[in-house]
Each structure stands twice: as structure tokens, then as C-alpha cells.
N, C-alpha and C positions, 0 to 999 in steps of 0.2 A: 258586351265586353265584361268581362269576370275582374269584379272588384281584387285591387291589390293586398294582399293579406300582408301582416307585419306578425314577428316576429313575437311568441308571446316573453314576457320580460322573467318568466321564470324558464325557460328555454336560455334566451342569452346571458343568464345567471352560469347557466350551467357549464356553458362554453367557457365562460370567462374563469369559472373554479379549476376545470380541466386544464385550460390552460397555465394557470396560476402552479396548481400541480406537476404539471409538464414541464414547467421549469426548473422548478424547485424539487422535482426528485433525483435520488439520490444511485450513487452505486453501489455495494458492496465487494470490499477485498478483503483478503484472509491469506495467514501466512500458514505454510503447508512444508513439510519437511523434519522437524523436528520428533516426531513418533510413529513410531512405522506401523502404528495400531490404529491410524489416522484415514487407512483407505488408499486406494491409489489416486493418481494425481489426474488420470483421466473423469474418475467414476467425483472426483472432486468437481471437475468443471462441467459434467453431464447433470449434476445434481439442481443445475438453472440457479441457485442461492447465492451465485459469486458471479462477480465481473471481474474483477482482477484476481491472481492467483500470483504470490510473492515467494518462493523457493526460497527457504532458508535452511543453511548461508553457504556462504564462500567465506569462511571463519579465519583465513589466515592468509594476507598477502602483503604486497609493500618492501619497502626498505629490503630490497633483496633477497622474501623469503619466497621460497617457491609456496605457489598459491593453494591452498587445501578448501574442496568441496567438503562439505560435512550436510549428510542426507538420514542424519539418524539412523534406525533400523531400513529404510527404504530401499539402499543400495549402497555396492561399496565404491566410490567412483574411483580411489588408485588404481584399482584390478581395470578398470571398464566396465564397472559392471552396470552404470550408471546410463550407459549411451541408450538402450531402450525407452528412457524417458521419452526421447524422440517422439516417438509417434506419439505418445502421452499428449508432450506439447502443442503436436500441431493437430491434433481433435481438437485439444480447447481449443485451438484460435480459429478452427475452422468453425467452433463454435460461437465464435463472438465474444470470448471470453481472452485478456491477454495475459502473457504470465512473465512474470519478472525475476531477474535474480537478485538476491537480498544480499548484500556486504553487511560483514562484522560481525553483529549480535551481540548480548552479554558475556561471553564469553571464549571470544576471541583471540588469535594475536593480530593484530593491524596496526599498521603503522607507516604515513607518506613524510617521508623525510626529506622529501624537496617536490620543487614545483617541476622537475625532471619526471620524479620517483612517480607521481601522478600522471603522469602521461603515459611512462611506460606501463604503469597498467590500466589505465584507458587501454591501451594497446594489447594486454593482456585479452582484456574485457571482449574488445571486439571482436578478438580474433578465433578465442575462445569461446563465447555464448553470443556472441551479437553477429553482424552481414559478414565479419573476417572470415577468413583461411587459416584452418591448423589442423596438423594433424592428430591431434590429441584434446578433441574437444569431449569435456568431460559428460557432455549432454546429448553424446551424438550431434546431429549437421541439422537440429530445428532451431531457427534464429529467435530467439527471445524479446520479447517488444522491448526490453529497457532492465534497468538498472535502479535498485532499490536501495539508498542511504540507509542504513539502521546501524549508526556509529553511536556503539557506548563506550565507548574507549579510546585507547593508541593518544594521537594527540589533536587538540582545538584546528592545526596547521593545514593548507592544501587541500582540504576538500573540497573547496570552490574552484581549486585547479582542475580536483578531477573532474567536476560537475563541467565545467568548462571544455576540457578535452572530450567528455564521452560526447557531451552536445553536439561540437564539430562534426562527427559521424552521421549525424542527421544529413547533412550534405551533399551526402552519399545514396540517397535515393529513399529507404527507409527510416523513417523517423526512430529515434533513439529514444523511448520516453525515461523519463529522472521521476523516481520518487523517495521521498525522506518519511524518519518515521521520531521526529523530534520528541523530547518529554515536551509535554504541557507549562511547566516553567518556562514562561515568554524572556530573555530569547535563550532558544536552547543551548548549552553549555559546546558542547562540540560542534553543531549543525549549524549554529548561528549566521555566520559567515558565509558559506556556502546558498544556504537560502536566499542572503541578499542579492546572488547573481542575478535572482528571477527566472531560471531556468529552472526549475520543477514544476513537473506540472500534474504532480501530486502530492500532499503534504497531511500523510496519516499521524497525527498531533497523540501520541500516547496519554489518553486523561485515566492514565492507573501508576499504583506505585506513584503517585505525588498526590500526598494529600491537601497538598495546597492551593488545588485546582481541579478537583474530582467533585464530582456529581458525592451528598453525602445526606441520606436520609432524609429524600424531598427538599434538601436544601440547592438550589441549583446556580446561588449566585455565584460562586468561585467557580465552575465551571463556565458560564456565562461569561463572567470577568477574562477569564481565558480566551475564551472563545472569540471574543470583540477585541482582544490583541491579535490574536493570530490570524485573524482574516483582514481586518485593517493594515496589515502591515507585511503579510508576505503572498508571494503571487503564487496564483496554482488555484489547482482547486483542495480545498480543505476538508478534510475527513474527521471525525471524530473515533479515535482509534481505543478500544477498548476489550475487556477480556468476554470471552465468550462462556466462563462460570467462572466462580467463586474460588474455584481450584487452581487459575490461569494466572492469577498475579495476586499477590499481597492483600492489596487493596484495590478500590471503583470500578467494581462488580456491579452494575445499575441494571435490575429487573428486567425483563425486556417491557412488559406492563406501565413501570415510570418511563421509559425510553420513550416509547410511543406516545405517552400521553402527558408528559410534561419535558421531555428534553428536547428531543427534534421539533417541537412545535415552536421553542423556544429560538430553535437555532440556524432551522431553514429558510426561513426568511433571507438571511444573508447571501449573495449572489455567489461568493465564495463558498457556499456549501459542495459536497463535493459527494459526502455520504457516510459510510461507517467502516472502518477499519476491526476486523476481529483477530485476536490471537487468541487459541488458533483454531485450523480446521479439526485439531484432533479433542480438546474443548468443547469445540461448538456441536460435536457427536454427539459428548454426552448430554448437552442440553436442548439442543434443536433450535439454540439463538436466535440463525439467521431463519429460520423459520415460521420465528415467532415473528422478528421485527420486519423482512421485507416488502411487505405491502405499504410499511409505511416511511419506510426509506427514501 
């Protein structure tokens, strides 16, 4: 009878790292629309570097305004010229990669002036990029996984009504995913409220443009400090959402070289980790970002 062999202990070391890993990696999303020198939206999500892809924006809705797509140089969506994205979208998701439409931006009009006014464009939303019926979907007829928060503006009011309304649609057979794209100042000035519903179930934390909570010359505690509020205290999975060069925001530009070896080690541990948020895809061109940091994502 052939003696029982065990396991050598640097073998189930190994198992056990992998899986430690396995848990604890991450995704990468990136926001894509803005520069039409940025690539198409297909050759974005073939490129394996992304899991989420965020379409920004839908710049102007609410309070009665009729709603405007804004796709930068990419297309002009009043004419129609936008609907070929279609097939765009649904290669990425045939890819495994989903793609979301993004509300607001810096430079927006938005504005929900009642807990009505939020619904009917939840209703807007569905009908137009998500499982609804219209005739005028700006995106042609490919259903979009969900709805992306990034409110810098308008006012603090009803965005937990809309978070609330588009959720409802989940109901409906496919799931509606909500994601936000807060500043890093815990809790965010507009998004605050909304967050607390618990219904995102993504939450790209902007650590740029707020010095007061940015990664700053191997200095990692105020990022840290951030970091340990927003995953203690709001539900989803949490991203650390950042510029993809030095050209993409103001300021907390972090190396991808520091990233890898002193911030995500810091910060995956947390069950909340969720991954990395880049603005944007036309940024991360010119530096190959997410190229540098996905292996360690």
C-alpha cells in the first residue's frame, strides 16, 4: 500500500497567497467620451485594460430641460449620429466588460427639483439607455448595465430619489447597476445622501483635485485617512478613482511605480476594495497607466 503523501507547506503557502490575491483583486474603470482623439469605444474595451467603461455625459437633464448627450468629438447624438455606438456597446459586453452612462460632469446643466422631477427621469433613463422603449434612443437599442453618479453641481436634493427610482428597474429582470463618482472629502458635498441609500454598488472616490486627501510625495496618510472613511461607511465596492497623467486633473497624479508599491498594498486589504477608477481613456493613451498598474490591481 503506497504511503500517504502530504502536502508540502510551501505548496499550501502558495494556495493560500493565490487565494488571498483572488480576493483582494481589483477592477479597473475608465471614463471614455470626452476626446474624440481617445479611440473608439469598441477598440477601448478590446484593449483587456478595463472592466467598466463610463460614457461621459448626459450633461444636461432635470427640472424640465430636455436631456443633451455630450460625446465630445466622437459623435453628434441630436442628428443620430450617435446610435452606431450600438454595436460598440454590445462587443464590450459580449466582452465581459460593462458600460455605463455617466450624469452631469463638471460642467453641466442638472438639476432635480423634486422627488417627481427624479423619477421622471429615472423614466427618462430607462427608456432611453437602459431595458425601456423609445423611439429616440440616443445610443441606438444596446441596453446599457447602469447609471453612473458624477454630480458636481445643480443641487445637494433628490439624488437618492433617483438612486432609488432607477434601482426599482432592477425588478424588471435585468439588473440596473448605480455607480457614483464622489470627491474624496468624506462625506461628499452633493452625493452624500444619496450614498446613504446603500444602493451602489460602485463608488469611484475622486482622490484628485482635493489636496486634502490625495496621495502627496510618498506621503500616503491623508489618502489612507480617506480611504478608512469611505469604506467604513458606505456600501458598494470602493475604487480609488484617479487621473491617468499629470495632464488629467490639477493635482494626485501618483506614479503608477508609488501606486503599486506603496498605495494599493496599503489599501486592498480592505473587503471594500473594489479597484481603480481612471480619468480618462484619452489620458491613459498617452501614458499607458492602466498598463502599467493592472497586474497589480
Amino acid at each position: 500500500m503506497a504511503s500517504k503523501s502530504s502536502a508540502s507547506p510551501v505548496f499550501l503557502i502558495s494556495i493560500i497567497l493565490a487565494l488571498v490575491v483572488g480576493i483582494n483583486s481589483g477592477e479597473i474603470a475608465v471614463y471614455w467620451g470626452q476626446n474624440g482623439g481617445e479611440g473608439s469605444l469598441a477598440d477601448t474595451c478590446a484593449s483587456g485594460n478595463y472592466n467598466i467603461v463610463n460614457l461621459a455625459f448626459l450633461v444636461v437633464f432635470g427640472n424640465g430641460q430636455a436631456p443633451v448627450v455630450n460625446l465630445a468629438g466622437h459623435c453628434d447624438p441630436p442628428s443620430g449620429g450617435c446610435t452606431g455606438l450600438s454595436s460598440d456597446i454590445k462587443s464590450c459586453q459580449a466582452g465581459g466588460v460593462k458600460v455605463m452612462l455617466s450624469i452631469g460632469g463638471s460642467a453641466g446643466s442638472y438639476y432635480l427639483a423634486s422627488a417627481d422631477d427624479a423619477k421622471q427621469v429615472a423614466t427618462y433613463l430607462w427608456d432611453n439607455f437602459l431595458g425601456g422603449q423609445s423611439s429616440s434612443r440616443p445610443l441606438g437599442d444596446a441596453v446599457l448595465d447602469g447609471i453612473d453618479f458624477d454630480i458636481e453641481g445643480g443641487t445637494t436634493q433628490h439624488w437618492d430619489d433617483l438612486a432609488r427610482s432607477l434601482s426599482a428597474y432592477s425588478s424588471s429582470g435585468k439588473k440596473v447597476y448605480l455607480a457614483a463618482a464622489p470627491q474624496c472629502p468624506y462625506p461628499d458635498a452633493w452625493l452624500g445622501g444619496a450614498l446613504q441609500t446603500g444602493l451602489f454598488d460602485y463608488v469611484w472616490v475622486q482622490f484628485y483635485n482635493n489636496p486634502s486627501c490625495e496621495y502627496s510625495s510618498g506621503n500616503i496618510a491623508n489618502l489612507q485617512d480617506a480611504w478608512n472613511q469611505w469604506t467604513s461607511n458606505t456600501a458598494g465596492k470602493i475604487f480609488l478613482g484617479l487621473p491617468a497623467s499629470t495632464e488629467a486633473a490639477n493635482n494626485g497624479f501618483i506614479p503608477a511605480s508609488d501606486l503599486t508599491s506603496k498605495v494599493l498594498p496599503a489599501i486592498k486589504g480592505s473587503a471594500k476594495y473594489g479597484g481603480v477608477m481612471l480619468w480618462s481613456k484619452y489620458y491613459d493613451d498617452q501614458t499607458g497607466y492602466s498598463s502599467s498598474i493592472k497586474g497589480s490591481v
